[in-house]
KETI-993093 format. One line per 10 residues: number of its first residue (from 1); for each residue x, y, z of C-alpha. Coordinates in nm, 3 decimals. Each point is the difference from the previous one (the first is absolute). Layout:
NUM> X,Y,Z | ...
% end
This chain:
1> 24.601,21.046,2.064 | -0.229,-0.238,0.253 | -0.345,0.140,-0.023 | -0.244,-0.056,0.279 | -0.350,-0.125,-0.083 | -0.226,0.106,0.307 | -0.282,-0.188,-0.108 | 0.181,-0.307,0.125 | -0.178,-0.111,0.305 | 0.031,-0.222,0.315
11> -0.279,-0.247,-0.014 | 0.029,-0.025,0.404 | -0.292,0.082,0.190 | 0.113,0.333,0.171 | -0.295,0.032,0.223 | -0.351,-0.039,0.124 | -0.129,0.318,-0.172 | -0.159,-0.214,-0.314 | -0.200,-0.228,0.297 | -0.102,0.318,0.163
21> -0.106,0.165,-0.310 | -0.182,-0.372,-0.096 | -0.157,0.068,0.327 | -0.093,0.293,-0.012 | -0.196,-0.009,-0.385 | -0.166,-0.296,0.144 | -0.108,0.197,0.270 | -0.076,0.283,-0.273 | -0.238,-0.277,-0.195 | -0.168,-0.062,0.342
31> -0.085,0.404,0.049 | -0.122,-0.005,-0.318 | -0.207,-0.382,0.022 | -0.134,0.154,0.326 | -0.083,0.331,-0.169 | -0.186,-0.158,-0.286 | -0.219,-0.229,0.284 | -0.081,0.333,0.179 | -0.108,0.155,-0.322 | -0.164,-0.349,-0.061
41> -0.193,0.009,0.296 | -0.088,0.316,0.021 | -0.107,0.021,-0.335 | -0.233,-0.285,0.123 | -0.134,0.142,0.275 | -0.104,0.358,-0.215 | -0.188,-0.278,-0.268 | -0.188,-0.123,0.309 | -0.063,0.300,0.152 | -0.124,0.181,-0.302
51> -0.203,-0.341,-0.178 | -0.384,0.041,0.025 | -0.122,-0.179,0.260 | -0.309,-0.229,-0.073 | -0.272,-0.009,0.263 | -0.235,-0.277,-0.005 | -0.405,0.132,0.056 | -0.242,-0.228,-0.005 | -0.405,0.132,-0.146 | -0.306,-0.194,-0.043
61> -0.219,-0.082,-0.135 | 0.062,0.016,-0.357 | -0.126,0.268,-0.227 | -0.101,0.218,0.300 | 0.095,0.351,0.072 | 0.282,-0.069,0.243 | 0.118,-0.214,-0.245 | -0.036,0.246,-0.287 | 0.142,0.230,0.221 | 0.326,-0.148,0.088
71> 0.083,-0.108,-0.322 | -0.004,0.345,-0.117 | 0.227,0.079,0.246 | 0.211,-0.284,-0.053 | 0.019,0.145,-0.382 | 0.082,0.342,0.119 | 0.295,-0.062,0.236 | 0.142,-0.222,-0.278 | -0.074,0.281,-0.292 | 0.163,0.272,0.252
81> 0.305,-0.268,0.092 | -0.068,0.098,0.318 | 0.236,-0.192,0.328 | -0.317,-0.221,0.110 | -0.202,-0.183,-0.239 | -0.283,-0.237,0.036 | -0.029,-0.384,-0.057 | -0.407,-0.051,0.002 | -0.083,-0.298,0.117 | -0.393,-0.066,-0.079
91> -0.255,-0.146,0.273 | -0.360,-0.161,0.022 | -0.047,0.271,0.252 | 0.103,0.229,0.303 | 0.014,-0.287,0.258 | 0.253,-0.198,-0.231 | 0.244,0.322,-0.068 | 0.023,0.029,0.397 | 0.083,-0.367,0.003 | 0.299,0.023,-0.226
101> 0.089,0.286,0.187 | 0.032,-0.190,0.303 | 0.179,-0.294,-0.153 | 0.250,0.251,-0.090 | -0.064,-0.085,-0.403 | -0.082,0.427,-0.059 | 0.100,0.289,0.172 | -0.275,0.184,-0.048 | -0.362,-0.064,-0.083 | -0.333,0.224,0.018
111> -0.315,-0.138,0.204 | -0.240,0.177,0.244 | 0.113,0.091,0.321 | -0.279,-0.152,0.202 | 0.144,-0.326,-0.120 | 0.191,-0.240,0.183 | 0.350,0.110,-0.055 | 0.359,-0.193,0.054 | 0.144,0.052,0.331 | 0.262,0.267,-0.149
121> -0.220,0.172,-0.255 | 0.038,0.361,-0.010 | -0.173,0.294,-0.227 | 0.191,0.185,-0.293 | -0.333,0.158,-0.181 | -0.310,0.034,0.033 | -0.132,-0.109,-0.366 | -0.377,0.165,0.070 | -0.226,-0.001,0.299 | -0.324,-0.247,-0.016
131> -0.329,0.167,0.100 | -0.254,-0.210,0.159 | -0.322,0.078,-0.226 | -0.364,-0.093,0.144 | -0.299,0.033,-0.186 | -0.345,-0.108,-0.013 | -0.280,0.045,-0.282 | -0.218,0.285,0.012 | -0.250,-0.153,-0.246 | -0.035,0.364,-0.145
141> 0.128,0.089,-0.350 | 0.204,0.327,-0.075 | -0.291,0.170,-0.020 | -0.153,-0.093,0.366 | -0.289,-0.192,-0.221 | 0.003,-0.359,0.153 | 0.109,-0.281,-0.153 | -0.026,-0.312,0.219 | -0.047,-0.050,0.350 | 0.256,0.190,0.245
151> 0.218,-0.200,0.194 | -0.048,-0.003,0.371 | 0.359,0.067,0.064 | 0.012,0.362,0.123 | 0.283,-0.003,0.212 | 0.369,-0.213,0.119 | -0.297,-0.162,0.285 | -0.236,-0.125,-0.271 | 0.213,-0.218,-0.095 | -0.043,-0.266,0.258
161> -0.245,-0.307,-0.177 | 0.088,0.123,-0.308 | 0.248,-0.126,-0.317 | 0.311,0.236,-0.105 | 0.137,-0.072,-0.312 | 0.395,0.043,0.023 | 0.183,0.072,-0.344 | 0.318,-0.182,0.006 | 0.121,-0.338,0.157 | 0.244,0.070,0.181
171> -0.084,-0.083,0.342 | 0.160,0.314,0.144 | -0.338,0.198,-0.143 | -0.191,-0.284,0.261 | 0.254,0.078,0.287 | -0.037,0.394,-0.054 | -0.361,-0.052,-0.009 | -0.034,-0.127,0.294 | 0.216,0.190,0.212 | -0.233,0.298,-0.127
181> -0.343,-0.215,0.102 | 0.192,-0.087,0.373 | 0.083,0.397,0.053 | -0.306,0.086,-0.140 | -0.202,-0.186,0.294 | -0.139,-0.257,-0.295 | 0.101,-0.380,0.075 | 0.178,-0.111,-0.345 | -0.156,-0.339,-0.008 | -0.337,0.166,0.006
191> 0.089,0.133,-0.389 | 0.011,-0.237,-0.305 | 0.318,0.109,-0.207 | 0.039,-0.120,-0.336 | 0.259,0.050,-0.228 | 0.001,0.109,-0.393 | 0.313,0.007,-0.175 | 0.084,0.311,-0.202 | -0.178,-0.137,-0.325 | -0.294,-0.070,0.162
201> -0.169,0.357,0.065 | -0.267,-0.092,-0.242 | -0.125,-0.300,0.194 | 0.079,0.178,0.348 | -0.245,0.271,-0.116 | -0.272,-0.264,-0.135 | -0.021,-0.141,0.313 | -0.314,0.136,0.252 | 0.120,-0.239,0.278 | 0.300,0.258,0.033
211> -0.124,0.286,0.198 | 0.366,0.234,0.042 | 0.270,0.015,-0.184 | 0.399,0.010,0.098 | 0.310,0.108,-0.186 | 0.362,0.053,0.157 | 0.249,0.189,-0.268 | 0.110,0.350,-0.074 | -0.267,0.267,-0.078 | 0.112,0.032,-0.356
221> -0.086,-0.401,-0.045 | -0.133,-0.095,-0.315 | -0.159,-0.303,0.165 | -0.149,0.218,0.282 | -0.159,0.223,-0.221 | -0.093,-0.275,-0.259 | -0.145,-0.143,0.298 | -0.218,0.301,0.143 | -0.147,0.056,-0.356 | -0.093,-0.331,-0.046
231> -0.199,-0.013,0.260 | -0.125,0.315,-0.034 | -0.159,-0.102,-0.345 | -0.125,-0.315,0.143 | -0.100,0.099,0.369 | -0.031,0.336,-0.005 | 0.198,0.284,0.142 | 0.270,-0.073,0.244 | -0.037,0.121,0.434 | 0.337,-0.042,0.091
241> 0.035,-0.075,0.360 | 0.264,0.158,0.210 | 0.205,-0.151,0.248 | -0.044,0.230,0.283 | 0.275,-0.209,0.230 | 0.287,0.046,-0.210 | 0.215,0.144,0.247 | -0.077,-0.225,0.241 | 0.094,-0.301,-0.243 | 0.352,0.178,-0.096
251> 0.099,0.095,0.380 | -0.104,-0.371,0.059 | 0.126,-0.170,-0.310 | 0.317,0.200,-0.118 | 0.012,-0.137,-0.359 | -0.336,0.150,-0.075 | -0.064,0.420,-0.025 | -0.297,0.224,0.039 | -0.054,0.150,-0.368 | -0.235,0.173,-0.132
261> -0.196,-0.053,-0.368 | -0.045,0.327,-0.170 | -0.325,0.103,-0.134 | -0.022,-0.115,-0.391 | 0.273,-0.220,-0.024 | -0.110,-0.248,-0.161 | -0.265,0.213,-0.253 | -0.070,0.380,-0.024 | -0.355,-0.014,-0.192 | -0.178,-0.168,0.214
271> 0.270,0.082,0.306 | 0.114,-0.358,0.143 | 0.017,0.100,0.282 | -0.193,0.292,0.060 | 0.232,0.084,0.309 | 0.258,-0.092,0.167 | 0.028,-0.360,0.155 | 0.169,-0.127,0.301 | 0.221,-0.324,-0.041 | 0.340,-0.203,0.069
281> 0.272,-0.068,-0.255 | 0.307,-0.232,0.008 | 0.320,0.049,-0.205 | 0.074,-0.190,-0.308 | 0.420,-0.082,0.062 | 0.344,-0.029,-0.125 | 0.127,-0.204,0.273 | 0.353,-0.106,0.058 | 0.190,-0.245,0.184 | 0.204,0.168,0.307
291> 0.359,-0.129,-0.083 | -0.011,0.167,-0.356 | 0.263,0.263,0.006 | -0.085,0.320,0.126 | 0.170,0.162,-0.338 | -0.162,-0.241,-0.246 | -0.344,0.117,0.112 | 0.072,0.320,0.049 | 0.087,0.028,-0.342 | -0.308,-0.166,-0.123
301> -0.223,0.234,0.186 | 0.150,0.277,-0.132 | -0.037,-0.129,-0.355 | -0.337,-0.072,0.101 | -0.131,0.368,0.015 | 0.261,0.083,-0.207 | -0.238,-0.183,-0.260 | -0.352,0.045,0.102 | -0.068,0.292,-0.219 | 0.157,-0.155,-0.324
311> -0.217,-0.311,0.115 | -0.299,0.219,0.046 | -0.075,0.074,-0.349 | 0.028,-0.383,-0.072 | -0.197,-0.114,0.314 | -0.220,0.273,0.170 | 0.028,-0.229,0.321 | 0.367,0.089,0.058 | -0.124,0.331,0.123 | -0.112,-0.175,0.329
321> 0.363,-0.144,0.087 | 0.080,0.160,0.286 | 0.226,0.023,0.296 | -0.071,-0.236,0.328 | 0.026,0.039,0.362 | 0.329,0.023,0.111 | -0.069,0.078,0.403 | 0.141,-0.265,0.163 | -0.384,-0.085,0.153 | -0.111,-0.055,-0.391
331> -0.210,-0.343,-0.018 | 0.220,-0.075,-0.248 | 0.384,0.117,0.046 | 0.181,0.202,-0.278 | 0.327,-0.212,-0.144 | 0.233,0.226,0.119 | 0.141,0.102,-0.353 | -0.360,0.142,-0.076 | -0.041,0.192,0.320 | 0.413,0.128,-0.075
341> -0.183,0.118,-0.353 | -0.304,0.101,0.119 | 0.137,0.213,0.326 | 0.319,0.134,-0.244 | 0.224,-0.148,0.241 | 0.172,-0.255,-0.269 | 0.385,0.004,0.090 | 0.215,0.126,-0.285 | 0.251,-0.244,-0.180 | 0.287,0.131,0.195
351> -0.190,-0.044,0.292 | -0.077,-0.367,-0.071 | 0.372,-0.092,-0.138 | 0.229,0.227,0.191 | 0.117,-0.215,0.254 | 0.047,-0.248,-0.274 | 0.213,0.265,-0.203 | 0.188,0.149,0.261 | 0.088,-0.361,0.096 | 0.048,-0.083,-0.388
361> 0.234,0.319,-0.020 | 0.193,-0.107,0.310 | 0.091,-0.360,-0.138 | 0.082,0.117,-0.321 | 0.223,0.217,0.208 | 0.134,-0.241,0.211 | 0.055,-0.220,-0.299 | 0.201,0.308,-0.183 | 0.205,0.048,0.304 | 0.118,-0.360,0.042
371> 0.071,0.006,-0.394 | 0.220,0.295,0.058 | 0.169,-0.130,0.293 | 0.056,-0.353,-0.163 | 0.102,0.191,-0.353 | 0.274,0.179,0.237 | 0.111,-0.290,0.200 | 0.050,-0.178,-0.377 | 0.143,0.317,-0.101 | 0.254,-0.002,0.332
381> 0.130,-0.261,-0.040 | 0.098,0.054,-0.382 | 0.149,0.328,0.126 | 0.241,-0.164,0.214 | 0.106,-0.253,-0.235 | 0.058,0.311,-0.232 | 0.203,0.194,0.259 | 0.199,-0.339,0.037 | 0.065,-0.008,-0.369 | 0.121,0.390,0.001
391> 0.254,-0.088,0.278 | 0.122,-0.311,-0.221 | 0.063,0.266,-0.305 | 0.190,0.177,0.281 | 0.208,-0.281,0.152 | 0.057,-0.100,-0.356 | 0.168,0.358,-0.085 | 0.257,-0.054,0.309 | 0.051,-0.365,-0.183 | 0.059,0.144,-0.363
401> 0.255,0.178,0.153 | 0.199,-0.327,0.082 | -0.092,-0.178,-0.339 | 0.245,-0.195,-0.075 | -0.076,-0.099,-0.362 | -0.206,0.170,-0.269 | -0.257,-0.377,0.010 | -0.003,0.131,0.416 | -0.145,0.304,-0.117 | -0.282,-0.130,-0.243
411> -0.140,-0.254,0.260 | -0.058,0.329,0.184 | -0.141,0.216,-0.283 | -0.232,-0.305,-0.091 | -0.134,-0.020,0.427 | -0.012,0.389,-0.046 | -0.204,-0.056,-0.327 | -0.267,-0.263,0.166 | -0.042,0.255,0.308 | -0.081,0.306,-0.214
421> -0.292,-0.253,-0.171 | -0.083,-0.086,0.301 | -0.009,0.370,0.139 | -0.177,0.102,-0.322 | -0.242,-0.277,0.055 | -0.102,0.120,0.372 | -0.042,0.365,-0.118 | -0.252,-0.064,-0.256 | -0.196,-0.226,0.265 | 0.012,0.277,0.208
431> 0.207,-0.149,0.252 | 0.284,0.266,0.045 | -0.097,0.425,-0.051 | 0.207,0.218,-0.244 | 0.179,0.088,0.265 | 0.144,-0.361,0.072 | 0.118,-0.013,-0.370 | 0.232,0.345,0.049 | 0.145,-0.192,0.258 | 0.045,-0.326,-0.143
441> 0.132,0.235,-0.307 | 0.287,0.191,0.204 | 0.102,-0.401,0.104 | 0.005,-0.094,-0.368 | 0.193,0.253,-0.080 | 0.247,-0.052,0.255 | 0.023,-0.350,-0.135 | 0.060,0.142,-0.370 | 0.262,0.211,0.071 | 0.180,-0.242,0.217
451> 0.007,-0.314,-0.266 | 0.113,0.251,-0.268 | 0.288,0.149,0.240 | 0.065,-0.377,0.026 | -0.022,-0.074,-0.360 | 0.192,0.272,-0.118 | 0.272,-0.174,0.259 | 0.039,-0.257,-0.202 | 0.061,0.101,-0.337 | -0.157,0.006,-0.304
461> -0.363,-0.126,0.042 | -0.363,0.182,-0.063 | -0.221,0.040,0.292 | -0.379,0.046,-0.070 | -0.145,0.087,0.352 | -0.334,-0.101,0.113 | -0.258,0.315,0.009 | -0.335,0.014,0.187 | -0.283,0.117,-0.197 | -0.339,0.021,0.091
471> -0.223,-0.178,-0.179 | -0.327,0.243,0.052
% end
């Protein structure tokens, strides 16, 4: 008995189905290459988009109340891992923070308003407002009893011939003071102004050459107040004198405002003042530059008041942060991501991104589609090849027919043997459906039973027919 061993195999190539299919997982590795750079880069782009972002603001001068100030802020955005934190970057003074600003080293930094700002400075806060104090010594004590002789400084017009003492050295004090004197009818060089630093109340209020007094800050001012009762205990009693053309100097002068002083602001027993005083105030700043994004300081503002009360109980001058002009005729424009916080009209994230997504969603789309189309023009072409290799199973059934010898027959069961591999092969890649293997089944069968009929023809030999199996 001749037994046939169907694992015997031609080693001819019978097709291109192995170069397809070598195509076609390179291809695979390329989907999946490109998949894992997507995910790579988009995986980048959610890092950057949800990293803190560090803004640079520049304070001065050191150990002052700005300074103090921002650094507590800088502290709480960074406690609170808030999306904007702050990068302090210390100053000799007001005039120097605006200078980095404009060299583009910060992108924010806090100086008066009435200073001279870069070209594309624009308001986010208003830190406190700066009340123009005037005073000149009564020479009465709290009692009315007098102490020394009164000043002759009654009123804003006394002042001409006369020496102000200025507290502070900043020369915006000198420019404010002047533009008061110039509205006020009084000719600035006709008043002597000299400046004290902050340490130097003692000696301002020693000196009888100095016949009024001046003080620019907010009305809860330490200084200010320090200042007033020194004087008080040296000079006498305070007359504060109002600056009845206030509105005229902030229709004229738009940085500047009409304010008023309440009564006992600055001491209840004895009142300081006894009434209500007219003056101007400028705003104290958190400017930025224009080109900072719109989002970046939108979010700082809103952490901004998000923080004041917290900051309140550490710094009782955070309660004057407030909000600043955002009409487009403000002295000073509003950055346009304050004014989108401060006039609620901040665009949502979906409104910022969605072209970007829709257009994100549309590639990845595009992308998907030419994937499937490429997959299936891979896929095609294996299909073909795998019809082709059904119809050889078929012409080889007409051929068993005709075999002339039983060694006839087992070339043909071995080419029958390497197509059913490769007809396996292409279903587990997906190449050919279910369906396609039924059919290529009925063909194998057709083969079977026509190599056994021929077998059988010749006698005594054992005929092990090929079978398809799938392999899922």
């Amino acid at each position: 008995m001749v037994t046939i061993d169907k694992t015997q195999e031609s080693n001819e190539p019978l097709s291109g189905a192995p170069l397809l299919r070598q195509k076609r997982r390179r291809f695979s590795f390329f989907i999946l290459f490109a998949g894992l750079f997507v995910f790579a880069v988009a995986a980048g782009v959610l890092y950057y988009a949800l990293r803190p972002e560090i803004l640079r603001i520049a304070v001065g001068p050191s150990g002052s109340d700005d300074q103090k100030l921002i650094q507590a802020l800088a502290q709480t955005f960074s406690r609170e891992k808030s999306p904007v934190r702050l990068s302090v970057l210390p100053t000799d003074s007001a005039t120097a923070s605006l200078a980095l600003l404009g060299a583009g080293k910060a992108d924010l930094a806090v100086a008066r308003g009435d200073l001279t700002m870069p070209p594309d400075a624009q308001s986010v806060a208003i830190l406190r407002k700066n009340m123009v104090v005037l005073w000149a010594p009564s020479g009465l004590s709290g009692n009315g009893s007098r102490k020394i002789p009164a000043s002759k400084v009654k009123s804003l017009e006394d002042l001409a011939g006369r020496r102000l003492g200025v507290i502070g050295t900043t020369q915006a004090n000198v420019t404010l003071l002047r533009v008061i004197l110039s509205e006020s009818g009084i000719a600035p060089e006709k008043v002597a102004v000299v400046q004290f630093a902050v340490n130097q109340l003692g000696e301002m209020a020693h000196d009888k050459s100095i016949d009024a007094f001046m003080a620019v800050g907010p009305l809860d001012s330490k200084i200010t107040a320090e200042a007033i009762a020194t004087t008080a205990r040296e000079r006498g009693e305070p007359k504060f004198l109002p600056i009845d053309v206030s509105e005229a100097i902030a229709e004229k002068h738009p940085l500047y405002e009409s304010e008023e002083i309440p009564g006992s602001t600055f001491s209840s027993s004895p009142a300081r003042p006894d009434d209500k005083v007219e003056t101007v105030s400028v705003n104290h700043l958190i400017v930025a530059r224009r080109e900072l994004s719109e989002t970046s300081v939108g979010t700082f503002t809103r952490q901004l008041f998000g923080a004041r009360q917290a900051l309140e109980r550490e710094l009782p001058g955070a309660a004057n942060i407030a909000t600043p002009d955002t009409s487009k005729d403000a002295a000073l424009p509003a950055h346009r991501g304050a004014a989108a916080y401060i006039d609620g009209t901040e665009r949502t994230f979906l409104e910022k991104y969605s072209d970007y997504i829709w257009g994100a969603l549309l590639l990845l789309s595009g992308l998907g589609s030419a994937g499937a189309w490429f997959r299936s023009y891979l896929k095609r072409d294996e299909k073909a090849q795998s019809i082709a290799l059904r119809d050889r199973v078929l012409t080889l059934s007409t051929q068993a027919r005709d075999a002339n010898s039983p060694d006839e027959l087992r070339s043909m069961q071995g080419e029958v043997d390497n197509i059913v591999r490769e007809t396996l092969n292409a279903f587990d890649d997906g190449a050919i459906e279910e369906g396609d293997l039924a059919a290529f089944n009925l063909a194998l069968e057709q083969f079977r039973r026509s190599a056994a009929d021929r077998y059988a023809a010749f006698g005594n030999v054992t005929f092990d027919p090929p079978r398809l199996r799938s392999r899922q």
